[in-house]
N, C-alpha and C positions, 0 to 999 in steps of 0.2 A: 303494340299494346303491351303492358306491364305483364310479366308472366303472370305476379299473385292474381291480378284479376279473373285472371279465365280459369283460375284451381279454387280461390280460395271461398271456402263456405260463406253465402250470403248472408247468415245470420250472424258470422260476426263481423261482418261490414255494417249490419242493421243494426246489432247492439252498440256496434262505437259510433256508430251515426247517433242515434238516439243520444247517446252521453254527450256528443256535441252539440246537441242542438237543444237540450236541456242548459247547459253551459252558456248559450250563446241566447236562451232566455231569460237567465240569472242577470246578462248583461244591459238587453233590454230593459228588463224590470230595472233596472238600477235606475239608469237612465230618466227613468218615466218618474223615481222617487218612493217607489214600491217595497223594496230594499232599506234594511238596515245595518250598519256594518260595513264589512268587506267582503270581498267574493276573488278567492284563486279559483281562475280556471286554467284543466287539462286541457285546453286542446293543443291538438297537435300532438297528447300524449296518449289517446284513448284505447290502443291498442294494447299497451302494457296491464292496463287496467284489467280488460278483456283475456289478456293471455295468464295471468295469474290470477287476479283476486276470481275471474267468471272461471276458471277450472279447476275449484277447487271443494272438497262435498258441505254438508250442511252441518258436520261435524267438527269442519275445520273453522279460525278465525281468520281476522283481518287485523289489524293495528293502521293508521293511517295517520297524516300531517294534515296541515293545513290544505295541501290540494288532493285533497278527498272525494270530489263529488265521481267522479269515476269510478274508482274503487267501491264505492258506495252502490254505485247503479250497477257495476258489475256482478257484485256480489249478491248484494239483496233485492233485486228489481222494484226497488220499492221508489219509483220514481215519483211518486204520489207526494210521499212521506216524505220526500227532499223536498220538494219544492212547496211546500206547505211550513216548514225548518225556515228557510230563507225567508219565507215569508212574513214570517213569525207567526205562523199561527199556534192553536192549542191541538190542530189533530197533526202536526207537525212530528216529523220521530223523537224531535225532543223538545215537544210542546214547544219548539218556537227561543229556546232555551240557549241551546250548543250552537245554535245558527250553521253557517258554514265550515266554520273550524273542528266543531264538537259534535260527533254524531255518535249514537249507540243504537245498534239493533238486530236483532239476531247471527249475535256472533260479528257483529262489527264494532270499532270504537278506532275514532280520532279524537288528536288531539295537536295544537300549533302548535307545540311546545317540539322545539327541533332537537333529536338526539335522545332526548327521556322518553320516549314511546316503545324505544327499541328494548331495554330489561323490562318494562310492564308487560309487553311480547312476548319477552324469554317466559317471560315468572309465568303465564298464562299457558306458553308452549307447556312447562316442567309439571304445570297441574294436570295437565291431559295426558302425558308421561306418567305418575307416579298413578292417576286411575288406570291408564294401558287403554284408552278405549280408541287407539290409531287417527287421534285429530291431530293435526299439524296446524303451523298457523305461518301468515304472510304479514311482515311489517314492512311498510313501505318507507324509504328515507328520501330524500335528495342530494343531489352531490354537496349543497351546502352542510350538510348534516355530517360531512365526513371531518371538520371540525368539531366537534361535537367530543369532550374526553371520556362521556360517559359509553358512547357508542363501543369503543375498544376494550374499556373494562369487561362490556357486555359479551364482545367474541370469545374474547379471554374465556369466559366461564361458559360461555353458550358451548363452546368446543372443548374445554375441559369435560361438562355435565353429560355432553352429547343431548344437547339439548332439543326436538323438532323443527329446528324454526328456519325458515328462508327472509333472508332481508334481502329487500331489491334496491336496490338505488338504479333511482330515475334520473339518471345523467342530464342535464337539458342546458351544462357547461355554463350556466349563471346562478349564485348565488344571491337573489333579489334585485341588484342592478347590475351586482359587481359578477364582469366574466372570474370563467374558474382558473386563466394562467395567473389571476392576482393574487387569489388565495391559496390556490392548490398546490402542496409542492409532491411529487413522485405518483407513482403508479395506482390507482383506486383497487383497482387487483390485490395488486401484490400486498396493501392491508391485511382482506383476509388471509390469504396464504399464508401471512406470517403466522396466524393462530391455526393453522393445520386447517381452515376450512374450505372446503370443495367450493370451486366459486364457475362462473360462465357468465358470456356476452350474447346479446345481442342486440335490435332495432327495431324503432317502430315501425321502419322506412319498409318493413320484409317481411308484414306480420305471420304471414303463413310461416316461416321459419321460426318467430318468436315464439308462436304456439307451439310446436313441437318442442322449442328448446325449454320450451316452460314444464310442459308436461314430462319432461323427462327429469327434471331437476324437483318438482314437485313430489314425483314417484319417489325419486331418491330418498328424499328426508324422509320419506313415511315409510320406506322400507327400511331402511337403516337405522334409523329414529337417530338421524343429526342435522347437523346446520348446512345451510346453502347459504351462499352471495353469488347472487345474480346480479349483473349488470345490465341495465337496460339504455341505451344512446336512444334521445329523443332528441324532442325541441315544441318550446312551446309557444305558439302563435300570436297568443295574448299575451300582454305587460304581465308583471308579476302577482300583480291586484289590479283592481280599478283604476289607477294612478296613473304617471308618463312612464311611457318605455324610450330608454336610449339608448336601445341598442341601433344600430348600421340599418336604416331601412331594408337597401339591397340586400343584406343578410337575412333576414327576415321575410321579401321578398322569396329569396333563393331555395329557403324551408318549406314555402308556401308552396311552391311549383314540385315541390319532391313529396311531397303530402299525401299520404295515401288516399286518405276518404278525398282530396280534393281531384288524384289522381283517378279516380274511382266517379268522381261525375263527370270527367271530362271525357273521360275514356264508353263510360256506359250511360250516358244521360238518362238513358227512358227508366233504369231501374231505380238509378242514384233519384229522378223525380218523383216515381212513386214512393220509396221509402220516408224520398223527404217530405213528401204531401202528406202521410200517412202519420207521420209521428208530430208535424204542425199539427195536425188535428188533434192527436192526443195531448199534445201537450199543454194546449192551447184550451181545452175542454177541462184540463186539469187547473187550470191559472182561475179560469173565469168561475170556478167553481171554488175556489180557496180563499179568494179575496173575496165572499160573502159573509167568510166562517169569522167568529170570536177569537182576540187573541186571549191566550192563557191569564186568569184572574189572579192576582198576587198571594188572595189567600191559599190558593191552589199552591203555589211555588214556595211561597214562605210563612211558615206557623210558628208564630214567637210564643215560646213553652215558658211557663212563670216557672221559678227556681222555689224551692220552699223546702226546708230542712228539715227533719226527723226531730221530734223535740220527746221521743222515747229514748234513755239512758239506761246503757249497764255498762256492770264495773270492766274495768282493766285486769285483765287477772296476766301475772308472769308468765313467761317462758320458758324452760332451761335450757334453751337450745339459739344457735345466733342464727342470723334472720339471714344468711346466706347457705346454712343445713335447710330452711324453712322453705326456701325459694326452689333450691333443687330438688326438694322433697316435692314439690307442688306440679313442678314442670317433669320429673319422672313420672307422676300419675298419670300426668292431664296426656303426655306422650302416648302411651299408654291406652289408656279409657279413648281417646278422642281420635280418630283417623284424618283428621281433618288440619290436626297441628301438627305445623313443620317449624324447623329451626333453622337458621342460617344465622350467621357472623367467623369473622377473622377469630381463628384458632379455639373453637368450639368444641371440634372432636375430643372424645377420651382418650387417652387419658390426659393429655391437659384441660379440658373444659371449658376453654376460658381463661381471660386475663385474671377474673377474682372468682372462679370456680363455681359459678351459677349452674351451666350447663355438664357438669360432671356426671359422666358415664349418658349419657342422654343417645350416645351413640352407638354404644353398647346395647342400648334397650332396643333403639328403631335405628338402625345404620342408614336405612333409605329416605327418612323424615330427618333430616341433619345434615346440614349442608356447611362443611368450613370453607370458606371463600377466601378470595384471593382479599387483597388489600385493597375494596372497590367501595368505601360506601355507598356511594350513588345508584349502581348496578344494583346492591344486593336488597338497598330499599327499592329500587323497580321492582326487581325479581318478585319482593314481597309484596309488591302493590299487583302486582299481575296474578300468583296465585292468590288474594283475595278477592279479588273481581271473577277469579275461576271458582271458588267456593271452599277455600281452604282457609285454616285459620295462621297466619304464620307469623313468629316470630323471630323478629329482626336482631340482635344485637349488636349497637353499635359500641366498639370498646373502653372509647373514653368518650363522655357526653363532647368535649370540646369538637369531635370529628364532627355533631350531628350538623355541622354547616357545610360538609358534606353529601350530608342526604337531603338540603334544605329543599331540593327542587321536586325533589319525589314527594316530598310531604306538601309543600304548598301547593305546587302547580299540579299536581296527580291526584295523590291521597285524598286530599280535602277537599278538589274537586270533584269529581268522578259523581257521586251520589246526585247532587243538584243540578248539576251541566250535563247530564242526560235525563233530566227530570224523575229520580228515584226510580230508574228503572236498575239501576245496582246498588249493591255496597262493596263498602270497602274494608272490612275488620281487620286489617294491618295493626300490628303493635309491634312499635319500634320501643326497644328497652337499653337505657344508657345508664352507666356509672355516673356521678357527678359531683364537683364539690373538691377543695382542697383539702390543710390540715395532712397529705402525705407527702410532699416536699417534693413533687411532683415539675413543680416549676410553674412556666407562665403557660404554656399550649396543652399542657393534661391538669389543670387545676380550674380550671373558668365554672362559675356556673351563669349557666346562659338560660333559666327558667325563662326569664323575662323575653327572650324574644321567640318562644316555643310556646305560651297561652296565648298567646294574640292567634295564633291561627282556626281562622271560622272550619266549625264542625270537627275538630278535632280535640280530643279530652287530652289534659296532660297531669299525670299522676303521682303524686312527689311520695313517696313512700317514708313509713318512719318508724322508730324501735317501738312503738308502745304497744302493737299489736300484729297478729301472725300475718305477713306478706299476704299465705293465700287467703285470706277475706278478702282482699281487695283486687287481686287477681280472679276470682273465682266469679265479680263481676268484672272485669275485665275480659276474660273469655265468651261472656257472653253479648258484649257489645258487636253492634252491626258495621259499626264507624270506627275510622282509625283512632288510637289510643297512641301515649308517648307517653313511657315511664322511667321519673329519675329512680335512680337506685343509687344515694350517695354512699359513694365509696369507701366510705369512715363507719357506714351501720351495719357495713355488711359484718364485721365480729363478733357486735355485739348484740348479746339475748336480750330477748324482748321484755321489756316492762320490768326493770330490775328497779327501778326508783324506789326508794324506802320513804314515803309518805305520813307524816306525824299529825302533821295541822291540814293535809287539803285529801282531796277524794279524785279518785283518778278515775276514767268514763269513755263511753262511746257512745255513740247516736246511731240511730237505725239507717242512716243513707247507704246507698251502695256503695258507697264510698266514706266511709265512716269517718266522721268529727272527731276526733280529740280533746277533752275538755278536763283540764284539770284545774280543782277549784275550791275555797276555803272551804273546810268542814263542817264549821257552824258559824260561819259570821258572812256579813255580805262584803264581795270581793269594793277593792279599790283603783283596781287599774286594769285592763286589760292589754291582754299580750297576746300578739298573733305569731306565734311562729311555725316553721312546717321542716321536714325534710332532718337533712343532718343537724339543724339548730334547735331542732325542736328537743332535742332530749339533753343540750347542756343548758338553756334555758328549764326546762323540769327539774335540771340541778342545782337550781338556785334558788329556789320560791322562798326558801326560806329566807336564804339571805338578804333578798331585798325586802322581805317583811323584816327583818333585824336590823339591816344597817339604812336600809331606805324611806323608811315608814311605811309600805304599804302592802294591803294585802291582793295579791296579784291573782286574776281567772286568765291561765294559760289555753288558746284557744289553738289547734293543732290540726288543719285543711290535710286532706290526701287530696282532692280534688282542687287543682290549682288553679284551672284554666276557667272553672264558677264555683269563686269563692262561696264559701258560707255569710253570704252579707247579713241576712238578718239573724241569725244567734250573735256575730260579730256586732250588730247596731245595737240589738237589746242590752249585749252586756257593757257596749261601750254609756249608752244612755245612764244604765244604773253607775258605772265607776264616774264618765265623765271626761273619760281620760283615756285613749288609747295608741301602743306601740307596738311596730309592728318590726320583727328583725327577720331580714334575712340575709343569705350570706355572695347575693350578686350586690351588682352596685347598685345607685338609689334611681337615678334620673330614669324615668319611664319605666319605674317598677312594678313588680307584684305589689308592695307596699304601698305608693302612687295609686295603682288602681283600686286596690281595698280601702283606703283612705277618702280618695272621691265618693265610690260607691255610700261608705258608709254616712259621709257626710251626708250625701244626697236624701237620706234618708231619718237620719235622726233628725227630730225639731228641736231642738238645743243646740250650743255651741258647747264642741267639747276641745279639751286638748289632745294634739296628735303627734307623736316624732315618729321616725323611722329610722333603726340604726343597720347599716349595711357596713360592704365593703368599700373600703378606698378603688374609688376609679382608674385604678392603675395594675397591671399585670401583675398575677400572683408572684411572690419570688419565691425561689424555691428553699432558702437559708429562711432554718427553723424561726428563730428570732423576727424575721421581719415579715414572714410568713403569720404570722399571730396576730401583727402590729395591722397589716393588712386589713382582715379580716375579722370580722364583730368577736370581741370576746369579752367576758364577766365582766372585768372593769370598765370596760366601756361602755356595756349596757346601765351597769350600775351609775356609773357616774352623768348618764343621758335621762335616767330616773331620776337621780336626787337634781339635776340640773332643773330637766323640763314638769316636774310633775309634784316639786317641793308643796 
């Protein structure tokens, strides 16, 4: 007889039983057509599940991948709420939502997404750190995930920060079909080691040893308050999904016979019968009772909110101060006043502050809320998505906007999920804040502006800032958003003070949105053309009005969006109806623009046929010699001559 058998505590033989045999009703259901989606199941791994995620308190989290349901049952016993998930139901842990990939609930959260779960981890460990209240948290990887570049960034800083966190990786030596000699090249160890972090092995094959090595390395991080990698060697009995497995039967086979729980009915049948009679019946009572219930009603999951613009104005009034004194004047308060906002980005500390000095002295004020990080963007926007799922407000900076396809993953696949895909049972107030925009001969990789592919993402605001008015108004609703936010900060406004335009013939304005309109517009006569601009173009467009009322014939209403990602269509449609006529500049290129999208929208909605151009940049990498850098990129003559062309 197997020694574990005759020592090891029956209940956790009965809780990994239960997780298997929940697993292996997921399969069934499938089967029968019950099931939507896909289904990874643990078995064969359900011991790891039980020796970490089940010993750990009600304080600590979890983070989890796609083979979650273990972890999930370990932690939460909320076997109900799983299989209600799968089912799709509405009393489901995430109405029916996150299905099997995506679960959230007390103190749990998966997510498929391989490699990005592990900084949403750290960031959530670093929140339970900076309150002190001794939660530690467990993210689970696979050895496929030891690919993953974002994972390494993450040690990097997880052991620089001393961060709480234990990452396991569940060895199970296949990356979805492919074995691990194909992918894998050196030691999964000696990884961690390299960032200084305490790491240990063991198996499922032993679990009475797992537990003890679990709980010793558990203890670790919450006495020490730093990182673990733990190693866990399994195998797992079922295909990688629902799908064909090809691996070696006999091999598989060979796993099968070395199986703890299968070792554990062969060895004790009468007990391994009654536990298994016992939780058929639960589980079994839990099926027939879920497939009566309602799935979730769409109005429930999604409320489409009409957009309607403030049609209250007041004036512009100047500044004497440039909108980069304005910003860090804003973010020393808010640091300040707010316990909840933290800062992170590459070379933030004081006294440099920063690449263009936003963040000056900020570290000086709070040293422990200011985090300069290594050269990671993918990490340090995990980082940021994890304390806001912890309850912090934090802000990201990324240095030069052209990096943010670096944090692309955190923002799509995380950020903007998280809210919906656990059915609102969190938020996510992340704000990620980038430079952007040329004009400083920067070249083709720090000069791009990439608006256009940063508004398309659902549930997140993106915020184009501009000289006519004080940063903090638009920030001050920015802080108070639930949902992630992304804000340009073109790198050409940061010198210059706000609202300097000397105005003769038009009137300069704002509207009451939380996100304030920009409207500037003829003083007593009705305008002729409208102009949509925003961001760094908006204020050498302001510098023209007149001249294309002089050299172009017409009298132009400059219309000036902060909110990029839901334009202001109807002040944009009313005023285009009254000119007839509208152009929209900005300084990416055209094909699948902001200008494309305001254009449609507006048409959509005026019943007339009006004229429409759009003046951008040439589709081609910025260059960094001044001369052809101009030629690039929309400027006077060019608008001017798109004016007299298209709008004679």
């Amino acid at each position: 007889m197997n020694t574990d058998i005759k020592t090891i505590n029956h209940k956790i033989l009965k809780d990994a039983l239960r997780i298997r045999k929940v697993e292996e009703k997921f399969m069934e259901l499938f089967s029968l057509g019950k099931l939507n989606g896909t289904v990874h199941t643990c078995v064969g791994q359900e011991f790891s599940a039980i020796a970490f995620a089940g010993q750990l308190k009600k304080k600590d989290f979890v983070f989890s991948n796609h083979r979650c349901h273990g972890h999930y049952i370990a932690f939460t016993g909320d076997t109900r709420g799983l299989l209600a998930e799968l089912l799709g139901k509405a009393s489901g842990t995430c109405g029916g939502i996150g299905s099997s990939q995506h679960l959230c609930h007390n103190n749990f959260f998966s997510n498929g997404i391989q490699g990005g779960i592990v900084p949403v981890a750290a960031g959530y460990a670093l929140g339970n750190k900076l309150r002190g209240n001794g939660g530690i948290g467990v993210v689970f990887i696979g050895d496929g995930t030891l690919g993953e570049g974002t994972l390494y960034e993450t040690m990097n800083i997880i052991s620089k920060w001393e961060i709480p966190l234990m990452i396991v990786c569940e060895n199970n030596f296949y990356a979805q079909s492919t074995p691990q000699h194909v992918n894998l090249a050196g030691d999964i160890l000696a990884r961690a080691e390299a960032f200084g972090i305490r790491t240990d092995r063991g198996d499922t094959w032993s679990p009475e040893a797992l537990m003890h090595k679990a709980q010793d390395a558990i203890d670790y991080v919450r006495s020490e308050t730093k990182p673990c990698f733990f190693l866990v060697e399994t195998y797992r009995l079922n295909a990688h999904s629902k799908g064909d497995d090809d691996r070696d039967p006999a091999e598989v086979t060979a796993h099968r016979e070395k199986d703890f729980l299968n070792i554990f009915r062969n060895e004790s049948p009468s007990y391994y019968q009654l536990y298994n009679e016992s939780l058929d019946n639960e589980i079994n009572a839990f099926v027939e009772d879920i497939l009566q219930e309602e799935d979730l009603p769409l109005e429930k999951y999604y409320e489409e909110q009409e957009s309607v613009s403030s049609n209250s104005w007041n004036p512009l009034e100047p500044i004497n101060k440039r909108q980069v004194e304005l910003l860090n004047a804003f973010f020393r308060e808010q640091i300040v006043a707010d316990s909840r906002t933290v800062f992170l980005g590459e070379d933030i500390h004081s006294p440099y502050g920063g690449a263009f000095k936003v963040t000056r002295e900020l570290s000086f004020l709070k040293p422990e809320r200011v985090f300069s990080s290594p050269i990671s963007e993918s990490a340090i926007t995990g980082i940021s998505n994890g304390l806001a799922l912890n309850g912090f407000k934090p802000f990201t900076e990324i240095m030069f906007g052209d990096f943010m396809t670096l944090a692309f993953d955190q923002i799509v696949n995380h950020a903007s999920k998280f809210h919906h895909m656990f059915n609102k049972k969190v938020t996510c107030p992340v704000v990620v804040r980038t430079p952007m925009g040329g004009r400083r001969g920067y070249g083709p990789t720090h000069s791009q502006t990439l608006d256009k592919f940063l508004v398309g993402i659902d549930n997140v605001k993106t915020v184009a800032l501009n000289t006519f008015m004080d940063p903090a108004t638009v920030y001050k609703s920015i802080q108070a958003e639930e949902h992630p936010v992304i804000v340009i900060e073109n790198k050409t406004d940061y010198g210059k003070k706000i609202f300097q335009q000397k105005l003769t013939h038009f009137v300069g304005e704002y509207n009451g949105d939380a996100y304030p309109v920009v409207r500037i517009r003829p003083a007593v006569s009705t305008p002729t053309l409208t102009i949509v601009a925003y961001g760094g173009m908006a204020e050498m467009v302001a510098g023209m009005l007149d001249e294309i009322f002089m050299d172009a014939d017409h009298k132009p209403e400059l219309i000036v969006p902060s909110l990029i990602s839901h334009l202001p269509v109807d002040l944009v449609a009313e005023s285009a109806l009254t000119t007839g006529r509208l152009l929209v500049i900005e300084e990416g290129s055209a094909y699948a623009s902001i200008g494309s999208e305001l254009i449609a929208a507006v048409v959509e909605q005026v019943p007339v046929k009006i004229l429409t151009r759009r003046v951008t940049a040439h589709p081609v990498p910025i260059p960094s010699v001044k001369s052809l850098e101009n030629a690039v990129l929309p400027d006077k003559n060019r608008i001017l001559d798109e004016i007299k062309a298209s709008f004679h």
